[in-house]
VMD Tcl script that draws the C-alpha trace (Angstrom):
set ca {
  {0.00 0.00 0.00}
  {1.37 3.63 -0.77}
  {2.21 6.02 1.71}
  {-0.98 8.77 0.58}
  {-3.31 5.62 0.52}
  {-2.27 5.18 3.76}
  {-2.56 8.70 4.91}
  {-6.25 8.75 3.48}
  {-6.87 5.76 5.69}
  {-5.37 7.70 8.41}
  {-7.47 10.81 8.18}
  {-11.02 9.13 6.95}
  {-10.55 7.13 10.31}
  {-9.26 9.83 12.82}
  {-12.58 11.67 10.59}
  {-15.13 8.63 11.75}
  {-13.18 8.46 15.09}
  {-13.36 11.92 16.21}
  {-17.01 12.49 14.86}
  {-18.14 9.06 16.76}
  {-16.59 10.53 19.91}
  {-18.31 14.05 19.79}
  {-21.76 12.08 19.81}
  {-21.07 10.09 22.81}
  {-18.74 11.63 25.17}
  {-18.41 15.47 23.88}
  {-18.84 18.31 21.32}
  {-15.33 19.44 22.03}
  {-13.72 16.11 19.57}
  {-15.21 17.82 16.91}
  {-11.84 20.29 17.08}
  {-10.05 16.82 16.24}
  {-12.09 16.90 12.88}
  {-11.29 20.50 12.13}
  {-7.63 20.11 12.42}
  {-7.54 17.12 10.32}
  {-9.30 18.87 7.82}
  {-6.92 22.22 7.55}
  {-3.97 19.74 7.96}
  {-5.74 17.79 4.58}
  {-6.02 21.48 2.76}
  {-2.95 22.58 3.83}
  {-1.06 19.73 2.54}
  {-3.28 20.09 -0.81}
  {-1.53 23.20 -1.39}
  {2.35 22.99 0.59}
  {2.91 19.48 -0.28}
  {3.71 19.33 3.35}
  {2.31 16.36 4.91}
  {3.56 15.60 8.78}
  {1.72 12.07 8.62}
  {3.76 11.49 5.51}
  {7.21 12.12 7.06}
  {6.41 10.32 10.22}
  {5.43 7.76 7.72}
  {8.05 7.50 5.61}
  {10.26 7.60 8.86}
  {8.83 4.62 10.21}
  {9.43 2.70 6.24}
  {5.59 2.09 5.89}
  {4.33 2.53 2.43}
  {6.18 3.32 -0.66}
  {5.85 5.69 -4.35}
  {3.48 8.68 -3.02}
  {3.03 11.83 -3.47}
  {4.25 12.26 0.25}
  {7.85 11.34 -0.48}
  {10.81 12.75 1.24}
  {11.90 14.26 -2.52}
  {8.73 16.34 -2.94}
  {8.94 17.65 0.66}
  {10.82 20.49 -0.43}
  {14.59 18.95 1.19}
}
mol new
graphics top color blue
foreach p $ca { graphics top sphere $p radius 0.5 }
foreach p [lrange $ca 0 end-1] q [lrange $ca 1 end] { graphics top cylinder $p $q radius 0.2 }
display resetview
């Protein structure tokens, strides 16, 4: 699996997660949601992706758009 397949994993579950939690324990996890989101945008538009490097760190995935090379280094 690729690196930004993984990372859409990541953030479509921390998504379900933190929506899930703001039903049954408080509103508040909805701020979870919200950064997610800006961090998704954000990396739209930088090409800076912090799940990516901590990805690519940790040798899961492989061939993204989130490689080291197109981080800008």
């Amino acid at each position: 699996m690729t690196t930004e397949k993984i990372i859409r994993v990541l953030a479509g579950s921390m998504i379900l997660i933190s929506v899930s939690l703001a039903y049954f324990v408080s509103p508040k996890w909805l701020l979870l949601t919200c950064f997610v989101g800006v961090n998704l945008i954000q990396s739209a538009f930088t090409g800076f992706c912090p799940a990516g490097i901590v990805l690519n760190k940790l040798g899961v995935g492989s061939g993204s758009c989130c490689a080291p090379s197109d981080l800008g280094r």
